[in-house]
N, C-alpha and C positions, 0 to 999 in steps of 0.2 A: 107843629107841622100837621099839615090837615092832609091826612090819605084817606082815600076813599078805597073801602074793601070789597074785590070784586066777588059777587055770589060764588057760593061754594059750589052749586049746581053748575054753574056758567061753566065754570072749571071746568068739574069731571066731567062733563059734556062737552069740552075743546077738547080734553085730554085724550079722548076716544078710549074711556074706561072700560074696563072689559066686557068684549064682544059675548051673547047671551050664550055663547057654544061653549066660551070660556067660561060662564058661570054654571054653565050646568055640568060642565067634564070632572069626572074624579079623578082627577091626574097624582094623586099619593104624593108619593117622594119622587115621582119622576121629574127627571131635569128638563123636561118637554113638555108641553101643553098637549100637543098630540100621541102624549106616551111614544112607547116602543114600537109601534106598528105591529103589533103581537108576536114581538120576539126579532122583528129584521132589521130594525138597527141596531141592536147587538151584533146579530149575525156579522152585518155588513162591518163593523169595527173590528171584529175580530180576523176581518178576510183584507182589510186595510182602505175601506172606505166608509168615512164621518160625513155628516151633512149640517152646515151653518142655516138654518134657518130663520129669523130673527124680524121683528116691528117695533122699532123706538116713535114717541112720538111726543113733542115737550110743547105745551098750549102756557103762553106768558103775556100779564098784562102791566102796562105800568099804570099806577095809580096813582100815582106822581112825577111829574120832570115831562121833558118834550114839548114838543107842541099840540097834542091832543093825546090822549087817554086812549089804549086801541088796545086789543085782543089780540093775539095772535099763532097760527101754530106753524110747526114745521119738524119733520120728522124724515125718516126714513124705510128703506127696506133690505134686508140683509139676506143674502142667498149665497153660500159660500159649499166649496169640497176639498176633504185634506184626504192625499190619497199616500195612502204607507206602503213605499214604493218594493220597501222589504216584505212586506205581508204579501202585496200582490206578484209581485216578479221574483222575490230574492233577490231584490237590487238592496245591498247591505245599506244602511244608513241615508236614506233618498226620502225624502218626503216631495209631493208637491202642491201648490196651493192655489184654487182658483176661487177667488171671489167678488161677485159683481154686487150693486147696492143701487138703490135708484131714492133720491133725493125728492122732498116735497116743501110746499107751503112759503111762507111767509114771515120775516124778523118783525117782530115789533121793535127795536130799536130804530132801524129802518124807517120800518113806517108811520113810528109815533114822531119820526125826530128828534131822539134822545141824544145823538153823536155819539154814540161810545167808543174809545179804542177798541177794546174788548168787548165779543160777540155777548149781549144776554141769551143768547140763544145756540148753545153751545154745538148743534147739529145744522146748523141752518149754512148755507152755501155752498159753492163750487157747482154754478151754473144749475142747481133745482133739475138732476137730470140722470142717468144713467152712469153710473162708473163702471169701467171694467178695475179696480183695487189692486187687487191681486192675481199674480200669473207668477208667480217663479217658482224655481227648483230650490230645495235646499240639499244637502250634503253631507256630512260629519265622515270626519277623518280622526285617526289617533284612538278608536276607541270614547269617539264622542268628544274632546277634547278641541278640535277645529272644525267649525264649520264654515261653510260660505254658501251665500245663498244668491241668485241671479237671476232678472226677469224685471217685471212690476211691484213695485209694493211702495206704499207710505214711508218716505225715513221717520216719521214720528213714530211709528208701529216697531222702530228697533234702538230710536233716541232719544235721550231725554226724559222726562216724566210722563209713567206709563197708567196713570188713574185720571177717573174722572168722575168721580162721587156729586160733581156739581152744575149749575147750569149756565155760570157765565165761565167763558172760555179760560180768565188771569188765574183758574185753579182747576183745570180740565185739558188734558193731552198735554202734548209737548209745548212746552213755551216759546224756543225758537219759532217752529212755525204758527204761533198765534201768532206772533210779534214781527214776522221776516214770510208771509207766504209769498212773494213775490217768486220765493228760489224755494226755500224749504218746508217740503210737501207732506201735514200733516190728512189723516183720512177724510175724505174717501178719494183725492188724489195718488194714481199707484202712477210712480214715473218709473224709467228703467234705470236697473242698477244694478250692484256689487256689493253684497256684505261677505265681510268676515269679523267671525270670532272666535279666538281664544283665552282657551282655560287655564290662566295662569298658577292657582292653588286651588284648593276646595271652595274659597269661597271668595277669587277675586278674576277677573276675568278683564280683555282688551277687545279693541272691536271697532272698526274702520270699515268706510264703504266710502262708494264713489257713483254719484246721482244726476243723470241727467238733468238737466236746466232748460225749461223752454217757455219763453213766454203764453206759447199755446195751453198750454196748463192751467193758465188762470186767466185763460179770455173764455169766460160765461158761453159766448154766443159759438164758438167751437167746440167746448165742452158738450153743449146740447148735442150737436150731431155727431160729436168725434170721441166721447169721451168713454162710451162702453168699447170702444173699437181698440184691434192690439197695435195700430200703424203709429208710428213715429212723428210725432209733432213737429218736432225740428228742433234746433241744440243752439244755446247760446252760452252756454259753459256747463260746468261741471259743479258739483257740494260737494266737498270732501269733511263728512264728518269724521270724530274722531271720539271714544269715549272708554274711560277707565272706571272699573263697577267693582264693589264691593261688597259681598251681602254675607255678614256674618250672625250669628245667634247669641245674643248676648243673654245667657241665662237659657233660656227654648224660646226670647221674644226675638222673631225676624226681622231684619232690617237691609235698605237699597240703599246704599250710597254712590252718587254717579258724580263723576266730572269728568265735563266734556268740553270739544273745543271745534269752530269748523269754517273753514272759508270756503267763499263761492265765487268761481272764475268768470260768472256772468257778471260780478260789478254791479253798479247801478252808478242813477243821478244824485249828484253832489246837491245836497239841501240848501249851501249858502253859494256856492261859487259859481259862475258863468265859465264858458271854454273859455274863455278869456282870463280867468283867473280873477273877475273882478267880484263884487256881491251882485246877486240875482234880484236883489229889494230895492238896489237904485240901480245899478244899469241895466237889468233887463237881460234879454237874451237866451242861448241854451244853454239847459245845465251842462257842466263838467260832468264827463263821463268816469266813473270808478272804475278800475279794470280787475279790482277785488272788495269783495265786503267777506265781514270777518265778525267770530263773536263768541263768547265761551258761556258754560252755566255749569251750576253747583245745583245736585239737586240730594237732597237728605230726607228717606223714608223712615218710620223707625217703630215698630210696636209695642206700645208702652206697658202695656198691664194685659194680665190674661192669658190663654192658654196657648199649645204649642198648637192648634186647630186656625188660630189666627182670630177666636174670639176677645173683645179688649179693646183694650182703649190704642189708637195711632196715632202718630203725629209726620207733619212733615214740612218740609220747606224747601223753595226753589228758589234761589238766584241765577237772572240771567243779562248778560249784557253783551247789546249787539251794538254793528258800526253805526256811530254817530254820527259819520258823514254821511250816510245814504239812509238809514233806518228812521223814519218819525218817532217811532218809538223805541225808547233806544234800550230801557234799562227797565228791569222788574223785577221784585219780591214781592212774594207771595208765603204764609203759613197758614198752617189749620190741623185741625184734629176731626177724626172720626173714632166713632164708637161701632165697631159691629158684633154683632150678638147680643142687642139688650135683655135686661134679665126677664124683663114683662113676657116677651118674642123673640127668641132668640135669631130667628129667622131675619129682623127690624137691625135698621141702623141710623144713625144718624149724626149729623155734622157740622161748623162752623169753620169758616175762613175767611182772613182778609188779605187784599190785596193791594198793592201802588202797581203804576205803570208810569212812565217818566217821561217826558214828551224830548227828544233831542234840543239842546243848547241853539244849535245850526239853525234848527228848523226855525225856532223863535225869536231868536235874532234877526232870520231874514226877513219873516213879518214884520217888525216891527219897524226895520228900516223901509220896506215895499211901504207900510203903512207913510212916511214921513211923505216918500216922494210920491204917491197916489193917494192922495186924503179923499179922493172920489172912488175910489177904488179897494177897499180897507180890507185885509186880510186878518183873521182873530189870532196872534199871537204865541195862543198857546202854549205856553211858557212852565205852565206847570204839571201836574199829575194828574194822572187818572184812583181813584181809593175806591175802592171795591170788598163790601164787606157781603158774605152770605151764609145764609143758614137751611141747612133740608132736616126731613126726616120719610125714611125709607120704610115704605109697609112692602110685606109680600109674605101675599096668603099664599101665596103655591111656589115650590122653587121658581117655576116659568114665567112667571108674573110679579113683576113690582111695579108699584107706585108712588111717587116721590114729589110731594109737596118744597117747596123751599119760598124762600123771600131774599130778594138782594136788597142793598140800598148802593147806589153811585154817587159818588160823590165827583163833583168838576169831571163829569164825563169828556171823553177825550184830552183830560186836560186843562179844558178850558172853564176858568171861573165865572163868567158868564153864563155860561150854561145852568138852566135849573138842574138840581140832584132829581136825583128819579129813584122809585121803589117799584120794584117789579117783582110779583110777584107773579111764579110758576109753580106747571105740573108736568112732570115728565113718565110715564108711560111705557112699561117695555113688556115685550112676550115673546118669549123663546118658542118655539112651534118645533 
């Protein structure tokens, strides 16, 4: 395999490596780039108001696979405030949370033509533009025991798999919505909603919500103008997730075990069948409409070696699988380990995971029948998997600052064995301000 290695400079120069204010700040042990502001954001946490300030920025090239070799970055900005509604009012047990984020740049999957199911570029979309994330209340009742929370926010921010050590999507956020964003809205989509949770023993808990549905959500060119704004998009069903969590100490190593399960009342188009009940690959026509999609996952966190600090070696793995008659992609596993606190730096971490992503039976079948009776017309089949292997290692000289080298390789991107495998190599960027 001939890959060609993009300059090391090339890199930190897309990465947007640390700004010269950041190299010359002596920020200590502060968890902020801009310190304490000499003593006021203590003040202010201790009076019940936090401030998210935050610049991710991930610069990835492929250097194999696509139609052309391309560079490319895309990043965000994070501006958030959690107010302790106890500290400021004596409102017992009230938190609220408002956080807006604004989107930048460019996929090289995209723009190299690589087809990938899965984003290489694990921050890139949902219209390049302004979000308003979050806006809700939360609550707690029982002595902390039930909460419920109401407003705006990400169902991925309270479902599914909650890390993202990497930079293609098959091992980053929640997997439902890598796999199903049409309905389930992982960050920096905040749609309105309903959680609750409770605390069923010390260490197992239950936890249900119900989430607006609206196509407005993931139409780009409304996102642009509408998507920091608090107005209502408009409703074409409901998510009802559903998730049972377990997190016990095995030894002092901590561990997340979730299964969950969740239908969405907006439905979708049927991959092989026409209204007519007949296939869509010889007779043509509109899809059959779904009046529900449906899907459950298994996700298993677990840390394997090391201290009760959470330095040591982790492991984890996520099974997920959605409807097959409306989903392209229907089914995914994914494992991987991280190491954080290596002994050189303790500060450093670093990681390997692979991944499948499974293309629907439906979807494949009906190409391949469209293919018979349109040989002018030819649709790629897609019939197989997506494999996704990657690997990072995580520097950070200051708590506020990391920077995260990684390499992927793709194999039959989106599926399709036609497609060349691609290696993409990235750099991901962050600083806490």
């Amino acid at each position: 395999m001939n890959i060609r290695i993009l300059p090391l400079a090339g890199v930190l120069l897309g990465a947007g490596i640390l700004p010269p204010a950041a190299q010359a700040a002596d920020a200590g042990a502060s968890a902020w780039l801009l310190g304490d502001w000499d003593g006021a954001r203590t003040r202010l946490h201790e009076s019940g108001v936090d401030f998210q300030l935050a610049w991710t920025n991930e610069t990835a090239h492929n250097s194999t696979g696509g139609e052309r070799s391309l560079t490319r970055s895309a990043g965000q900005f994070v501006l958030g405030t959690t107010l302790d509604l106890d500290r400021l009012w004596n409102w017992h047990g009230a938190r609220f949370q408002v956080t807006v984020d604004k989107r930048y740049g460019k996929n090289v999957a995209d723009e190299a033509g690589i087809g990938v199911a899965m984003n290489a570029h694990e921050i890139y979309g949902r219209g390049q533009t302004w979000w308003l994330t979050d806006f809700y209340l939360e609550q707690d009742f029982a002595d902390g025991r039930v909460s419920l929370r109401a407003g705006k926010m990400p169902v991925g921010s309270d479902f599914g798999y909650d890390e993202c050590h990497f930079l293609n999507t098959t091992a980053c956020g929640s997997t439902p919505g890598n796999m199903e964003g049409r309905y389930w809205y992982n960050w920096p989509i905040g749609s309105w909603g309903l959680r609750a949770q409770v605390v069923l023993s010390a260490d197992t808990y239950l936890k249900a919500g119900v989430y607006q549905v609206g196509a407005r959500y993931v139409d780009d060119d409304w996102a642009r103008d509408n998507g920091w704004k608090i107005t209502n998009p408009g409703t074409d069903g409901a998510l009802v997730p559903v998730e049972f969590g377990w997190t016990p100490r095995l030894a002092w190593l901590a561990g997340h075990y979730r299964l969950g399960a969740w239908v969405s009342s907006a439905g979708g188009d049927d991959l092989y069948l026409n209204s007519d009940g007949l296939s869509l690959g010889s007779a043509g026509g509109q899809a059959l409409h779904r009046d529900r999609s449906r899907g459950a996952y298994l996700s298993l966190k677990q840390q394997l070696t090391g201290g009760a600090d959470g330095t040591g070696l982790h492991g984890f793995v996520n099974l997920t699988r959605a409807d097959s008659r409306t989903a392209r992609y229907d089914a995914q596993a994914v494992a991987g380990v991280f190491y954080q606190g290596l002994p050189w730096h303790v500060a450093d971490s670093a990681g390997v995971m692979a991944g499948i992503t499974s293309v629907s039976d439906r979807y494949s079948d009906r190409a391949r029948l469209w293919n018979q009776f349109h040989p002018d017309d030819r649709q790629v089949p897609a019939g197989g998997a997506e494999k996704v292997v990657e690997a990072f290692y995580q520097w950070q000289p200051l708590p506020s600052v990391s920077l995260r080298p990684s390499i992927q390789y793709i194999a039959d991107p989106g599926g399709e064995a036609s497609r060349r495998d691609a290696v993409v190599l990235g750099v991901k960027s962050s600083v806490v301000f």
